[in-house]
MDTraj code that builds the backbone (N, CA, C; nanometers):
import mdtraj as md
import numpy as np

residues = "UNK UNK UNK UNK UNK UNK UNK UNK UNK UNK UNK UNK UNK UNK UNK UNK UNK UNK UNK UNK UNK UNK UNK UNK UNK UNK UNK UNK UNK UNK UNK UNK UNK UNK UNK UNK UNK UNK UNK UNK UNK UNK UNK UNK UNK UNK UNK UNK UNK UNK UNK UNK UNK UNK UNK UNK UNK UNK UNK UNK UNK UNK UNK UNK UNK UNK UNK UNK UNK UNK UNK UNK UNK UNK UNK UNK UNK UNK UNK UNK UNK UNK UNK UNK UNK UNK UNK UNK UNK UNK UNK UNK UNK UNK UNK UNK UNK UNK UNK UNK UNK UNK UNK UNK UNK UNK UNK UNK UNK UNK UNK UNK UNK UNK UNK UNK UNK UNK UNK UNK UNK UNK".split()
xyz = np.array([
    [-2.7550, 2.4959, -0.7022],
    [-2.6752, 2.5528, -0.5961],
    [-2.5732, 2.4492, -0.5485],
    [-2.4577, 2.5198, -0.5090],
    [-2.3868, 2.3833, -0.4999],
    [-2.3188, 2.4239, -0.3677],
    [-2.2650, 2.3233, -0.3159],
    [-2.1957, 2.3478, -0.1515],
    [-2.0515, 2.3897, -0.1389],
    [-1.9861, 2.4811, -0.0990],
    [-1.8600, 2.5054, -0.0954],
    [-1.7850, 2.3681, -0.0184],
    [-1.6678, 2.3082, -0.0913],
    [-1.6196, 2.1612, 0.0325],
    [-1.5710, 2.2040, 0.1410],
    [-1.5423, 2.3414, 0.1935],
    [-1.5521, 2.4178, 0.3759],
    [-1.6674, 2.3637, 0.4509],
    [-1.7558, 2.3530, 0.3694],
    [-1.8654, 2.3907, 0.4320],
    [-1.9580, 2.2273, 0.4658],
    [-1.8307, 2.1401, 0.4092],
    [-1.8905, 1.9790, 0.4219],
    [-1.8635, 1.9427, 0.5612],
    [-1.9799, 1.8513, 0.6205],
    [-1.9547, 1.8234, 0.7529],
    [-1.9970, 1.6643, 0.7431],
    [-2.0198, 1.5640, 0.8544],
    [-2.0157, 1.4417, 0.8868],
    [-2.2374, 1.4431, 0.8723],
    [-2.2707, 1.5412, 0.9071],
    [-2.4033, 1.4974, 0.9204],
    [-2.5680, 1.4855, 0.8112],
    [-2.4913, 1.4625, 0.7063],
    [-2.5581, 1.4667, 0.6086],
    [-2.5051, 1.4015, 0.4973],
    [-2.5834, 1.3590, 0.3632],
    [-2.5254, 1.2999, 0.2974],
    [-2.6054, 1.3401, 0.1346],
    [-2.6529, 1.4634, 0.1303],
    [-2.7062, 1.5049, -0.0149],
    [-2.6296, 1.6570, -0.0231],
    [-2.5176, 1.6276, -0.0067],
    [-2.4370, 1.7592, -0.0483],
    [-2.4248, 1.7468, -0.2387],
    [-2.3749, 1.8275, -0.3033],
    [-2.3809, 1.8793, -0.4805],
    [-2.2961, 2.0135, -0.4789],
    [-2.1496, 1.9319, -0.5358],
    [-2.0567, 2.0033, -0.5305],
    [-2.0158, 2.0074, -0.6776],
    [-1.9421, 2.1317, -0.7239],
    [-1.8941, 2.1264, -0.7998],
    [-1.6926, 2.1592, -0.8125],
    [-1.6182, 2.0786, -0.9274],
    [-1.5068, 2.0621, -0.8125],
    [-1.4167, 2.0127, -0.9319],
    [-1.3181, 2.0441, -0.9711],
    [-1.2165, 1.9918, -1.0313],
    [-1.1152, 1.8456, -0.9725],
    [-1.0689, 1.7435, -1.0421],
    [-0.9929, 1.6367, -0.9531],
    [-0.8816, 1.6972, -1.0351],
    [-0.8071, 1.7490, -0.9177],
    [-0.6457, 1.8064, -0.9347],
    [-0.5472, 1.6618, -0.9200],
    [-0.5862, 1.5720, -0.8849],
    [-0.5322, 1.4506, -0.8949],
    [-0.5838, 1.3167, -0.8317],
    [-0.5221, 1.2216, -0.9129],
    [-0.6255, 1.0799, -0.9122],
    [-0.4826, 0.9961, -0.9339],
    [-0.5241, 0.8685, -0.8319],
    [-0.3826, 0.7966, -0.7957],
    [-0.4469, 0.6390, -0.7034],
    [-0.4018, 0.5491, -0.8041],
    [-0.4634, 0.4177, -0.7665],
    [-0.4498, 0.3858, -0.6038],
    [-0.4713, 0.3365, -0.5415],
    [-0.4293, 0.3176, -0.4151],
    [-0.3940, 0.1856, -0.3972],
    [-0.2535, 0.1490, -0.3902],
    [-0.2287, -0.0146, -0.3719],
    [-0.1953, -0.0460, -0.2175],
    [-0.2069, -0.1531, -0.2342],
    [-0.1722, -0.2290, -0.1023],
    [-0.1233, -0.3637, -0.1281],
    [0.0349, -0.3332, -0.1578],
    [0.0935, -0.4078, -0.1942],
    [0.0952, -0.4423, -0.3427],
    [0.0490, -0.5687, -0.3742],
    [0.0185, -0.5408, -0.5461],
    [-0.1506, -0.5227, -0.5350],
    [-0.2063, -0.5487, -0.4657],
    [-0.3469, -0.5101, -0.4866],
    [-0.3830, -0.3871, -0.4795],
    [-0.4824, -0.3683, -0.5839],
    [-0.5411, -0.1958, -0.6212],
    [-0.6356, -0.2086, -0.5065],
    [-0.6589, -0.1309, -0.4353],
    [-0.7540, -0.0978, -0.3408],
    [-0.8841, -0.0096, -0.3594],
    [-0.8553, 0.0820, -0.4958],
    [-0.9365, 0.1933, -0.5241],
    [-0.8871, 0.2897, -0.5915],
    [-0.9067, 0.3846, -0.5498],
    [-0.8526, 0.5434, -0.5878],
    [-0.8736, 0.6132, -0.4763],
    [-0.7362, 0.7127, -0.4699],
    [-0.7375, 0.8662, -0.4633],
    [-0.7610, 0.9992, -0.5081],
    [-0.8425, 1.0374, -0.4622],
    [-0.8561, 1.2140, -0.5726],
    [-0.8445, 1.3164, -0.4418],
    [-0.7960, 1.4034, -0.5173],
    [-0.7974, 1.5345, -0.4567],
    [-0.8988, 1.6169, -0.5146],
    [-0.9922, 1.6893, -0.4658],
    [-1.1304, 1.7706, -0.5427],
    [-1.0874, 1.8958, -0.4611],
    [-1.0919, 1.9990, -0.5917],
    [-1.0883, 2.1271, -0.5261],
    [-1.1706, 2.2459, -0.5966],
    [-1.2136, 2.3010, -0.4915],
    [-1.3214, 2.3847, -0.5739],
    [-1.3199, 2.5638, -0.5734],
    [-1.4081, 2.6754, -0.6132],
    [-1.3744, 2.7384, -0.6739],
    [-1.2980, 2.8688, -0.5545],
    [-1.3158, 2.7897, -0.4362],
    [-1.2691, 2.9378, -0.3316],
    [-1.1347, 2.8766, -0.2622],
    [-1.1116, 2.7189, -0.3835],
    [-0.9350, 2.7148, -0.3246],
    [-0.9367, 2.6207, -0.2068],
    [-1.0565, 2.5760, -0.1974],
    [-1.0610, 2.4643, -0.0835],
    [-1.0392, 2.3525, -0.1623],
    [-0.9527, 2.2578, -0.1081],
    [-0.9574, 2.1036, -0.1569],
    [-0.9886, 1.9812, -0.0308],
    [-0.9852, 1.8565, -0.1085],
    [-1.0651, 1.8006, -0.0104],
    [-0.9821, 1.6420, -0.0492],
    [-0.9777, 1.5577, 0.0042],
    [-0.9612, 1.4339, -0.0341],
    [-1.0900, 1.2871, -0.0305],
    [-1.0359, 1.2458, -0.1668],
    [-1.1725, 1.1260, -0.2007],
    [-1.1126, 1.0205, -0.2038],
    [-1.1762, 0.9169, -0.1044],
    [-1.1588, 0.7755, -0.1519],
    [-1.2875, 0.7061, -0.2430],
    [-1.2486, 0.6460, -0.3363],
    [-1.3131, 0.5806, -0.4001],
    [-1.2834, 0.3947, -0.4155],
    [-1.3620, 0.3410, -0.3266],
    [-1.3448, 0.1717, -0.3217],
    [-1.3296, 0.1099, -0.4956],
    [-1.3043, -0.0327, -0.4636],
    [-1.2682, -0.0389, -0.5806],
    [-1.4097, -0.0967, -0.6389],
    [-1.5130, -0.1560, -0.5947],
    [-1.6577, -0.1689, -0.6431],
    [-1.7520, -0.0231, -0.7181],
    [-1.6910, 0.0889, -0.6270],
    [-1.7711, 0.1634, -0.7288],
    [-1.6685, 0.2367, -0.7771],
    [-1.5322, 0.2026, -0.7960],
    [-1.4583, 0.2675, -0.9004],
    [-1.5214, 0.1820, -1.0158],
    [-1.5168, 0.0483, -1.0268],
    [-1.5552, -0.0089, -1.1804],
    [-1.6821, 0.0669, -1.2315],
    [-1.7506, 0.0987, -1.1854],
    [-1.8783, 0.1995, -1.2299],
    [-1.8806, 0.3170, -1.2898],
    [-1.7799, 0.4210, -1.2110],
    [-1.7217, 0.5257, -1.2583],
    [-1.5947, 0.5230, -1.3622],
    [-1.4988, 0.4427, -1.3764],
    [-1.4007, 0.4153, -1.4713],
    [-1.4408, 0.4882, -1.5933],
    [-1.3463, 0.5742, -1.6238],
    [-1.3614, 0.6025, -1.7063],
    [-1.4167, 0.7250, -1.7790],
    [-1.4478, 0.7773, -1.6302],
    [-1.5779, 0.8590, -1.6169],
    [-1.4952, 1.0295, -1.5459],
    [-1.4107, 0.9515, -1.4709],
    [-1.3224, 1.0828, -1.4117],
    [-1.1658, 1.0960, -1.4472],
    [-1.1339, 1.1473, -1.4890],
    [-1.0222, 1.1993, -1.5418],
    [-0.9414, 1.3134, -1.4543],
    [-0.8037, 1.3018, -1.4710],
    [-0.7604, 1.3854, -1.3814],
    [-0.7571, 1.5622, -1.4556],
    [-0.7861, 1.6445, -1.4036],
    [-0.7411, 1.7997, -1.4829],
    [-0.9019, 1.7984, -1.5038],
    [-1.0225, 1.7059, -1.4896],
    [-1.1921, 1.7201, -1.5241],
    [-1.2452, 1.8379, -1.4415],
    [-1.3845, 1.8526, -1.4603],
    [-1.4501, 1.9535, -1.4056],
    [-1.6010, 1.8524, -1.3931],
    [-1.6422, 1.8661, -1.2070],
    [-1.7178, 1.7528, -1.2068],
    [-1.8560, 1.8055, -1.1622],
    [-1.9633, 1.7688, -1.1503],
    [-2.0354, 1.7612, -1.0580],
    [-2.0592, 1.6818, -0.9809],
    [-2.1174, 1.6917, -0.8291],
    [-2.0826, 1.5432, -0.7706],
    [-2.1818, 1.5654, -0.6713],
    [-2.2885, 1.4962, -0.6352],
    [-2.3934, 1.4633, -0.5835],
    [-2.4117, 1.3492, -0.4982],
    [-2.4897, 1.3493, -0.3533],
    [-2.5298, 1.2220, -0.2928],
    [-2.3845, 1.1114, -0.2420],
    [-2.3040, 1.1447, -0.1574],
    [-2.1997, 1.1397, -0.1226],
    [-2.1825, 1.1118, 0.0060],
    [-2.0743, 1.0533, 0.1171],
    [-2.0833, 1.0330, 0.2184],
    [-1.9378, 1.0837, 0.2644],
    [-1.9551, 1.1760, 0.4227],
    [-1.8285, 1.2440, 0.4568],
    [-1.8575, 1.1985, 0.5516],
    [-1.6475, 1.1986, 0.5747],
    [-1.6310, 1.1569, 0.7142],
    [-1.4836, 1.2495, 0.7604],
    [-1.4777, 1.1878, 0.9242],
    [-1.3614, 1.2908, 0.9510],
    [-1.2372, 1.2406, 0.9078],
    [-1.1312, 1.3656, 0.8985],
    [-1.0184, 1.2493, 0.7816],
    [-0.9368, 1.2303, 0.8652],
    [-0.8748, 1.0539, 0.8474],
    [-0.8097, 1.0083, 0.9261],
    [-0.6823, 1.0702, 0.9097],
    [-0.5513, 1.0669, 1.0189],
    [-0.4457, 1.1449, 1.0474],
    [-0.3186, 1.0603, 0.9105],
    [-0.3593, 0.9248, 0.9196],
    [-0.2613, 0.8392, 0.8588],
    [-0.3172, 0.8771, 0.6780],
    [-0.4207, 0.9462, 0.6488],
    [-0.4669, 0.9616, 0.4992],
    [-0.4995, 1.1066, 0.4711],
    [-0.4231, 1.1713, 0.5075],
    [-0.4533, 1.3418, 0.4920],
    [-0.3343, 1.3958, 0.3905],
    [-0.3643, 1.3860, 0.2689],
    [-0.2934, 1.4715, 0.2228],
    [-0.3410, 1.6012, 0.1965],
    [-0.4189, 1.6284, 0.2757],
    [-0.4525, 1.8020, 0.2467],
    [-0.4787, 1.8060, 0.3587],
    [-0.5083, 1.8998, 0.4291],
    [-0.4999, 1.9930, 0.5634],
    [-0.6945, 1.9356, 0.6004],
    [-0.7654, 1.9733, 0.4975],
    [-0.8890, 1.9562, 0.5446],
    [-0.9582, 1.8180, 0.6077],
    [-1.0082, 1.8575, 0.7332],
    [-1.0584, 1.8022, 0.8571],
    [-1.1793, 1.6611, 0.8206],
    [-1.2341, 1.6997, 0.6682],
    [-1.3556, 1.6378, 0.6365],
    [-1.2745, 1.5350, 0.5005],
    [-1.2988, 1.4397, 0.5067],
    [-1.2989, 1.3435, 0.3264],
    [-1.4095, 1.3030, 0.3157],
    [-1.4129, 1.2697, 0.1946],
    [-1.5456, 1.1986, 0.0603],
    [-1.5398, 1.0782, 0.0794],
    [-1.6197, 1.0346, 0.0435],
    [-1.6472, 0.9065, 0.0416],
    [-1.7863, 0.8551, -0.0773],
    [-1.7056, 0.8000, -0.2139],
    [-1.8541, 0.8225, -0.2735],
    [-1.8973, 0.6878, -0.2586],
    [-2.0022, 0.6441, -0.2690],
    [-2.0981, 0.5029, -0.2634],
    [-2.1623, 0.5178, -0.3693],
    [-2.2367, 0.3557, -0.4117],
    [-2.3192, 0.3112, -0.4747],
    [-2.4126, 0.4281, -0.5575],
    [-2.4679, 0.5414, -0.4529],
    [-2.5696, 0.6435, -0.4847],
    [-2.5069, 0.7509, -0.5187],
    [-2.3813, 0.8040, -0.5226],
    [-2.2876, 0.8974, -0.5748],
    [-2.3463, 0.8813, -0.7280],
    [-2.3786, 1.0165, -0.7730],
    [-2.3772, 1.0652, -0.9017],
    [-2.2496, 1.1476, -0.9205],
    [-2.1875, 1.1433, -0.9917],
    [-2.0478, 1.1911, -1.0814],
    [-2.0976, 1.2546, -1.2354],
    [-2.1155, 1.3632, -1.2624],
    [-2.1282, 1.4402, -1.4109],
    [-2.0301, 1.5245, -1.4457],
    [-1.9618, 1.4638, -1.5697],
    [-1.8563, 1.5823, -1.6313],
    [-1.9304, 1.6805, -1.6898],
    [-1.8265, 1.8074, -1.6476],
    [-1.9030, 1.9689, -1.6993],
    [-1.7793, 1.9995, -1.8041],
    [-1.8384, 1.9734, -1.9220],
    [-1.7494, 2.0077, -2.0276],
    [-1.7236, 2.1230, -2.0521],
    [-1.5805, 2.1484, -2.1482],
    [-1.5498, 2.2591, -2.1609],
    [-1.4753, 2.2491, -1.9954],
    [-1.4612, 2.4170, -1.9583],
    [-1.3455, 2.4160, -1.8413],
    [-1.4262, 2.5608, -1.7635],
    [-1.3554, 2.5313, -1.6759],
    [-1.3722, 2.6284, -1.5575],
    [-1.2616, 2.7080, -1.4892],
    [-1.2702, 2.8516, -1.5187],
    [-1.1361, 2.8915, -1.4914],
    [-1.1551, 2.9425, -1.3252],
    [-1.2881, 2.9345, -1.2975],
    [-1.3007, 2.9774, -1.1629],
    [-1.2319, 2.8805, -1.0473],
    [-1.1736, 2.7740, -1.1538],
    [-1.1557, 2.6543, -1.0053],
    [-1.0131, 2.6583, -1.0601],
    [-0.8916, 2.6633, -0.9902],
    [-0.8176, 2.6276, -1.0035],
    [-0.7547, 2.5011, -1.0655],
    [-0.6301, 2.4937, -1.1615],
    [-0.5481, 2.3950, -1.1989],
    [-0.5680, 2.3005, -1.0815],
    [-0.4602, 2.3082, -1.0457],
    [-0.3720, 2.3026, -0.9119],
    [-0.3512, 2.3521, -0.7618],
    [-0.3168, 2.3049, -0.6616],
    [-0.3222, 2.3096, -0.5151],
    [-0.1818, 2.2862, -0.4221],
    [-0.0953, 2.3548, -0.3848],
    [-0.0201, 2.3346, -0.3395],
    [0.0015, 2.3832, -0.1912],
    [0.0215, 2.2740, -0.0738],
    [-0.0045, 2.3220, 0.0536],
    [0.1599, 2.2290, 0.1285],
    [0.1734, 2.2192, 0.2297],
    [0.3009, 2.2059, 0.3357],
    [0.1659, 2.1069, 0.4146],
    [0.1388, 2.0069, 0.4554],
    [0.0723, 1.9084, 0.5516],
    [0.1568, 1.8591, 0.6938],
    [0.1634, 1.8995, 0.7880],
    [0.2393, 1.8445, 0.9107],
    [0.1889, 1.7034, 0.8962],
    [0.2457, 1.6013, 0.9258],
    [0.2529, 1.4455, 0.9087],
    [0.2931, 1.4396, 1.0869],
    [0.1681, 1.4380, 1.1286],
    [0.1593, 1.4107, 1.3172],
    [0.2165, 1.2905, 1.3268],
])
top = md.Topology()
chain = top.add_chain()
for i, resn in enumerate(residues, 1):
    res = top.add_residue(resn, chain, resSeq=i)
    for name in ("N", "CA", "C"):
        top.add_atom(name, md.element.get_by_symbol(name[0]), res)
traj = md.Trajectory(xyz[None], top)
């Protein structure tokens, strides 16, 4: 059973989603890589935004691909800050150390390509 990302909130941390990364984008700061960005969106058109540090990106490398179909388990949400919202939704990811990541091969037509929204920048 897996959790719709609407339905992710701050008070728990064994959510199991399943979720396409519509896009993945290093995050620098300055010349230093900081991590990654993903956008995860899943099959009722909700998307969500992920930071991924750069300690457990070296773990996953390699592992997520952009246009993939994921499963994603044991995860930590928080509320999304105003200065890192590129999508409208209220909640971001946060995976850690205990984040399981599984590619679901083959494809999923139930989840969308792509996501296109208008974000007010407060």
């Amino acid at each position: 059973m897996f959790n719709p990302l609407a339905s992710l909130h701050t008070n728990r941390t064994d959510w199991r989603v399943k979720v396409r990364v519509t896009r993945l984008r290093p995050n620098n700061v300055g010349d230093v890589q900081q991590g990654f960005n993903l956008i995860l969106l899943d099959n009722v058109d909700y998307h969500i935004h992920e930071t991924v540090r750069p300690k457990t990106w070296v773990v996953l490398e390699g592992n997520i691909v952009e246009g993939g179909i994921y499963e994603i388990f044991n995860f930590h949400t928080n509320h999304a800050n105003g200065n890192l919202r590129p999508v409208s939704s209220l909640i971001s990811v946060r995976f850690s150390e205990q984040t399981i990541v599984q590619r679901i091969l083959g494809d999923d037509w139930s989840i969308p390509i792509n996501k296109f929204e208008f974000v007010h920048l407060a």
